[in-house]
C-alpha atoms as an extended CHARMM CRD file, in Angstrom:
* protein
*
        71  EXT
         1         1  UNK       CA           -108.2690000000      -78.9470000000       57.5280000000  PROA      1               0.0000000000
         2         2  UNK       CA           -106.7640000000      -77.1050000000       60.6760000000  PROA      2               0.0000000000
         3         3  UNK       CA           -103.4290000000      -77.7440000000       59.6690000000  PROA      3               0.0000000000
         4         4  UNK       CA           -103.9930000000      -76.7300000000       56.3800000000  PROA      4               0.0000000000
         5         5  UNK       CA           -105.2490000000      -73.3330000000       57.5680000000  PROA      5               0.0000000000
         6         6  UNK       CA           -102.8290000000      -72.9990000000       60.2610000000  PROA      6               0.0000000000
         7         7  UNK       CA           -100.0150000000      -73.5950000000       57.2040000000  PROA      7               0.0000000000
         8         8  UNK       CA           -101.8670000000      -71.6740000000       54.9850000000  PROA      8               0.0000000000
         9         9  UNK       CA           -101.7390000000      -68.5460000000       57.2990000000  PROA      9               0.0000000000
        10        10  UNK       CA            -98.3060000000      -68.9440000000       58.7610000000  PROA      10              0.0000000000
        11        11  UNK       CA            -97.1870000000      -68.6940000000       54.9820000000  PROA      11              0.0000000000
        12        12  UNK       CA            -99.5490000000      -65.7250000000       53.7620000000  PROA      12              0.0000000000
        13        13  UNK       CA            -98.1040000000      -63.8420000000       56.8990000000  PROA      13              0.0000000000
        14        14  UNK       CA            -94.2080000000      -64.4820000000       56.5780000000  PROA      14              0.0000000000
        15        15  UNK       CA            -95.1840000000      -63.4780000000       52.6150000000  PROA      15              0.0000000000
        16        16  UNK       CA            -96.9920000000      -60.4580000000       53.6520000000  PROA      16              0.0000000000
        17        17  UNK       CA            -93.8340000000      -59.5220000000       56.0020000000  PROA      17              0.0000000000
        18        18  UNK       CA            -91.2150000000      -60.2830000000       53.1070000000  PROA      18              0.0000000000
        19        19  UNK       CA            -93.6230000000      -58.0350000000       50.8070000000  PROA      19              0.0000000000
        20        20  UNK       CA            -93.8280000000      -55.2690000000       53.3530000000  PROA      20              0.0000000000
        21        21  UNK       CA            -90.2230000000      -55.5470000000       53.9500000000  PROA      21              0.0000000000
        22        22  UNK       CA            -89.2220000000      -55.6800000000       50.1680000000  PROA      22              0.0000000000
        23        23  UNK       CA            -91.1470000000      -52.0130000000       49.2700000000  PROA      23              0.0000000000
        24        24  UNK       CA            -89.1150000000      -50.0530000000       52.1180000000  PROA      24              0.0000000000
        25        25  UNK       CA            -85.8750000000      -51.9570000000       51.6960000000  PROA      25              0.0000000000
        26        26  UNK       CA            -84.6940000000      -54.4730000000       49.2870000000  PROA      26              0.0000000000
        27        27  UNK       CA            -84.1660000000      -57.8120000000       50.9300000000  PROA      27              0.0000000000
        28        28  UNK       CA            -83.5840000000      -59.8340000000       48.2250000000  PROA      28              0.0000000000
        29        29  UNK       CA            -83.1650000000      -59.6770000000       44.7590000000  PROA      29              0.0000000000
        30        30  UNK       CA            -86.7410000000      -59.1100000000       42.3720000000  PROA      30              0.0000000000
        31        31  UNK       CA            -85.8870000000      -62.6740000000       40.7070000000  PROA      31              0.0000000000
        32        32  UNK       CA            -85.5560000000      -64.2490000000       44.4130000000  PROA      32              0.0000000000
        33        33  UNK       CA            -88.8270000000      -62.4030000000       45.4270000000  PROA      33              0.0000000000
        34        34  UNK       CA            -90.8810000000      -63.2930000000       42.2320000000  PROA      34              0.0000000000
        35        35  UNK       CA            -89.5080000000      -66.8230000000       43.2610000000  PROA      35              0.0000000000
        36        36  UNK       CA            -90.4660000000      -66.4830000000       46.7410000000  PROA      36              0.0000000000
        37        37  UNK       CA            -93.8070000000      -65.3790000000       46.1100000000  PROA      37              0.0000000000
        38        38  UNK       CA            -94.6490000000      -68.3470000000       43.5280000000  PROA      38              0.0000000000
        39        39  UNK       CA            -93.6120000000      -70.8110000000       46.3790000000  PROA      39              0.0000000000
        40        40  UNK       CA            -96.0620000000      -69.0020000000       49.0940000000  PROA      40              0.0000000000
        41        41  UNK       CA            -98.5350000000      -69.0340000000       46.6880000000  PROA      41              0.0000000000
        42        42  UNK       CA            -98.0330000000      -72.4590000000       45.3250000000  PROA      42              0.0000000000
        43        43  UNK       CA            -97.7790000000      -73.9010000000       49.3210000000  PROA      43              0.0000000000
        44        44  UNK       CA           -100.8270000000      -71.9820000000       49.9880000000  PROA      44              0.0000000000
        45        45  UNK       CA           -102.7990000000      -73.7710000000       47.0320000000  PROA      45              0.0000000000
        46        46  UNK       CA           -101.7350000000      -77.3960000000       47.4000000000  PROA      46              0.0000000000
        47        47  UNK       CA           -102.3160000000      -77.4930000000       51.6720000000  PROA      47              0.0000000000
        48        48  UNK       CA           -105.7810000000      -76.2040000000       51.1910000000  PROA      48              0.0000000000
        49        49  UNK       CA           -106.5610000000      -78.8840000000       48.0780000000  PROA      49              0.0000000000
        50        50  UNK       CA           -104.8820000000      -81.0940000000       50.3170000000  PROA      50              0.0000000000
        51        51  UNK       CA           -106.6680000000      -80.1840000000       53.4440000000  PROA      51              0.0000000000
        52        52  UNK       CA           -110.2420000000      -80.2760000000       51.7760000000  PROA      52              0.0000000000
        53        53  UNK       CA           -109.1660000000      -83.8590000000       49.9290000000  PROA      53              0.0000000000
        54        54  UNK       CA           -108.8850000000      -85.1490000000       53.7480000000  PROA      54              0.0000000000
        55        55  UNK       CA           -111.7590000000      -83.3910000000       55.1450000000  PROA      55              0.0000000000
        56        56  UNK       CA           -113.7080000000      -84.5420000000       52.5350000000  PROA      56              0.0000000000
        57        57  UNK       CA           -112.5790000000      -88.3540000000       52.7380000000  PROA      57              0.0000000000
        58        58  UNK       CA           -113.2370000000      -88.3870000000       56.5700000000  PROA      58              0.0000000000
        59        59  UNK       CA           -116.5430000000      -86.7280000000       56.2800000000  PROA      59              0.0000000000
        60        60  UNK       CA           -117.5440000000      -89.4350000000       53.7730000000  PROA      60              0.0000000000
        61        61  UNK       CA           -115.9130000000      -92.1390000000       55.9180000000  PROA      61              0.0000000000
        62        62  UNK       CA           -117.9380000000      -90.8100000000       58.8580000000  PROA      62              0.0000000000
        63        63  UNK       CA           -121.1740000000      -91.3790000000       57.1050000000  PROA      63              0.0000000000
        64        64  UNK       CA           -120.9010000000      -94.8510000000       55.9290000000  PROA      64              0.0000000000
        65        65  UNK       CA           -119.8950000000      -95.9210000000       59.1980000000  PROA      65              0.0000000000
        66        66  UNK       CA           -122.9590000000      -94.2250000000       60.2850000000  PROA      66              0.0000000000
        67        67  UNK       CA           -125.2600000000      -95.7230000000       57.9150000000  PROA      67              0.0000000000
        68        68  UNK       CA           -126.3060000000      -92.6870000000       55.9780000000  PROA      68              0.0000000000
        69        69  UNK       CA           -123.9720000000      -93.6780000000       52.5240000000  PROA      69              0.0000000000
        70        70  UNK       CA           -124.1460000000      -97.5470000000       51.1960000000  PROA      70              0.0000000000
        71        71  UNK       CA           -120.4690000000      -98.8780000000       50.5040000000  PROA      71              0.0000000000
């Protein structure tokens, strides 16, 4: 899950700076940015399913090896 969120961020910031940077002067085209900011978002979604799947998984390992959950 740490990766996830450290992905996560690092891509919500660089979108944030392409945003910021797209208002005050026009760094790509509004196609390439609408493209852009489908990717970010679409990263963003499927680390953090991804990161929870795994979390999940090794939370549930951790308690049948512990006893608590039958196989």
């Amino acid at each position: 899950m740490k990766i996830a969120a450290i992905i996560s961020i690092t891509v919500i910031i660089a979108w944030a700076l392409l945003t910021i940077l797209q208002v005050w002067i026009e760094v790509v085209s509004g196609a390439v940015y609408l493209k852009l900011s489908m990717t970010a978002g679409i990263i963003v979604i499927v680390s953090m399913v991804i990161g929870l799947a795994v979390k999940d998984y090794l939370s549930e390992k951790k308690m049948k090896d512990d006893g608590f959950i039958d196989s």
